[in-house]
N, C-alpha and C positions, 0 to 999 in steps of 0.2 A: 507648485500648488500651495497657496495661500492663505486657504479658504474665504478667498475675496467673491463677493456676493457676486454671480454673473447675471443673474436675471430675478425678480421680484416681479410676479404675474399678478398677485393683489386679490380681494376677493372680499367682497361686503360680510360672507358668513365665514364660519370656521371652517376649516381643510378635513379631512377625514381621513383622505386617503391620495397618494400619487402612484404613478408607476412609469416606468420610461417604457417605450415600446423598442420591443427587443429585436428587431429589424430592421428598427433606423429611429437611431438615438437623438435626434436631432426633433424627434414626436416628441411629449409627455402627457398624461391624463392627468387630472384632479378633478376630487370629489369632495361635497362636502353637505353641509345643514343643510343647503337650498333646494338639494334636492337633482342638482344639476351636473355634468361629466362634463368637462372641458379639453378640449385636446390645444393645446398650443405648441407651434415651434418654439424651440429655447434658443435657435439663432436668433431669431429678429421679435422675439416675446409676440408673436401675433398669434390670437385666438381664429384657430382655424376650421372650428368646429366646438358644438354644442349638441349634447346625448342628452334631450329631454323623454321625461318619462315617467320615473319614480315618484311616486305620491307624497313621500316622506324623504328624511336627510339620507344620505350613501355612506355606507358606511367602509364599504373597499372595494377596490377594481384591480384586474390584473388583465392584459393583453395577452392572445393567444403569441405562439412561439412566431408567428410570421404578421404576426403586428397587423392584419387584416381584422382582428376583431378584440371588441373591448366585452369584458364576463364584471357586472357587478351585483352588489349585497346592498341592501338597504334596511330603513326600518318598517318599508310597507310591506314587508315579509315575504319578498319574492326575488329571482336571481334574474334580470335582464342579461340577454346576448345582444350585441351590436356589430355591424358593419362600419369600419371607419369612414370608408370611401367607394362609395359615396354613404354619406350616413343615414343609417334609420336601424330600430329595433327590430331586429328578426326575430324575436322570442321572449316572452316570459313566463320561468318557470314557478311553479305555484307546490312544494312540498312541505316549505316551512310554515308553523302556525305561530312564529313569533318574530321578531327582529331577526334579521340576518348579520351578523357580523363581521364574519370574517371568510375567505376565500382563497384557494392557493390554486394553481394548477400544475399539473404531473410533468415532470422535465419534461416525459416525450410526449407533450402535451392533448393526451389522448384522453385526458378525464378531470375535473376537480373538484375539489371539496367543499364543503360548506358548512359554518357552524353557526347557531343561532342561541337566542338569548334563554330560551329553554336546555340549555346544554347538549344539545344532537348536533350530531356532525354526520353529512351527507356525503356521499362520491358520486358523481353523475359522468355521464360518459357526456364526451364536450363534443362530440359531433351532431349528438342526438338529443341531449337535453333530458335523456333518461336517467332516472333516479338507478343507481345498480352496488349502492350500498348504504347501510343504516347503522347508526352505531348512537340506540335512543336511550335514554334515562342512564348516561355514563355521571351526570352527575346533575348537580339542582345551578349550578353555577352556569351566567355565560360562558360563550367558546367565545374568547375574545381574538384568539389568531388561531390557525393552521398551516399546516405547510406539509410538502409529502416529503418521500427520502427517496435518493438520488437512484434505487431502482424502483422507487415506486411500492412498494410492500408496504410503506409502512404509511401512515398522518399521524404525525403529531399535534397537540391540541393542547393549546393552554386554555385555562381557565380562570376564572374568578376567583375560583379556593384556592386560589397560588398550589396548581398541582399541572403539571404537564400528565397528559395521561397517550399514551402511545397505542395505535389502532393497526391493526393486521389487515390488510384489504387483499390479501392472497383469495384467488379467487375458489380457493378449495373452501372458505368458511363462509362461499353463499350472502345473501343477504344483510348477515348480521355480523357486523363487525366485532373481532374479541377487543377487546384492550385489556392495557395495564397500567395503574395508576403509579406515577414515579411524584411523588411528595416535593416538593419546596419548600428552602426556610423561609421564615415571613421577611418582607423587604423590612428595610429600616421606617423607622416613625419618621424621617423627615422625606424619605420619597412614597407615592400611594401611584402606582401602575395604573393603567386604566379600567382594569378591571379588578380592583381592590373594591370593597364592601363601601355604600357610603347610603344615608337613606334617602340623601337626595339626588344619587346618581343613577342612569341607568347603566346597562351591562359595560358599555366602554366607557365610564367615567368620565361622563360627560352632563350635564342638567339634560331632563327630558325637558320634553318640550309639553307644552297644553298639561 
C-alpha cells in the first residue's frame, strides 16, 4: 500500500460526506452541495445509482449494517431513509428545526443519532424512524459529528465549542439524554476544524449558501 490514487469519481460540487457499504466493499456513497447521494462501484468507477431528494446540500450519510439502506443529514433539516436496490426514498424524517449535520449508527445497528446546527443530538430507532431520545440545549454550538460507543450506551458529540460532550442513552434516563461536557484545547492558529467559529461559515465550515 502506497497510497496510489485507485479511483477519482469527480464531482462538479464539494464532497461532504463518503461511506463504504459495509456488506460489499466494492459499493461507495457520496454526498455533497448538490444536494445529490451517488452510489458507485470503486472497481470499475461506474455511477450506479443516484438518491435524489434533499432540497439542500448533504451533509452525511452512513449505510445500514447490510448495506441494503443509505440514512442521510442535510441542510433541509430532515433525515432521508433509502433503499439501495432497487432505489427510492422510503422516509423522511422531519424532528430537526435546523441543518442536520452529522449521523452515526449503533454497531448493532438498531438505532442512530443525529446532531443539528442548533446543538441537539437525536437517537431514533432505525427500523421505525421514531424519535426515542433527545438530548436538547446541550449547547449553542453545531454538533458537527457523532458516533455511538461500541455497546451502545453512550454518543459522543463534538461540537463547534471545541468540547466533545458525551450522552448516556441507557434506556433507564427516558427521553432526555444526561450528558457530560469533556472540554478541548483550542487547535492551533494554523489549523480551523470544520466546526471552528468563523462569521462567514456555517456550522461545518463551510460558505452557506444564498
Amino acid at each position: 500500500a502506497d497510497g496510489t490514487i485507485l479511483r477519482d469519481f469527480g464531482s462538479t460540487l464539494a464532497i461532504n460526506a463518503v461511506a463504504f457499504n459495509p456488506a460489499d466493499t466494492t459499493i461507495v456513497a457520496t454526498a455533497g452541495e448538490d444536494g445529490l447521494i451517488r452510489i458507485w462501484n470503486v472497481t470499475g468507477g461506474d455511477n450506479i445509482g443516484t438518491l435524489t431528494g434533499h432540497a439542500e446540500a448533504v451533509n452525511d450519510i452512513v449505510f445500514s449494517l447490510d448495506g441494503t439502506r443509505v440514512f442521510s443529514v442535510g441542510d433541509d433539516n430532515v433525515v432521508r431513509v433509502w433503499t439501495v436496490n432497487p432505489i427510492a426514498n422510503t422516509a423522511v424524517l422531519n424532528a430537526h428545526a435546523n441543518d442536520v449535520l452529522s449521523i452515526a449508527l449503533s454497531r448493532d445497528g438498531s438505532r442512530f443519532a443525529t446532531g443539528d446546527a442548533d446543538g441537539i443530538v437525536k437517537v431514533w430507532n432505525a427500523a421505525t424512524g421514531a424519535v426515542i431520545a433527545t438530548a436538547a440545549e446541550i449547547c449553542i454550538s453545531p454538533v458537527n459529528g457523532v458516533d455511538f460507543s461500541a455497546d451502545g450506551t453512550q454518543v459522543v458529540a463534538g461540537i463547534g465549542a471545541r468540547n466533545q460532550i458525551i450522552l448516556d442513552t441507557s434506556p433507564a434516563n427516558g427521553n432526555d439524554l444526561n450528558h457530560e461536557n469533556e472540554p478541548s484545547p483550542p487547535p492551533s492558529p494554523a489549523f480551523r476544524g470544520r466546526g471552528s467559529p468563523s462569521p462567514t461559515e456555517s456550522g461545518r465550515g463551510r460558505p452557506k449558501a444564498g
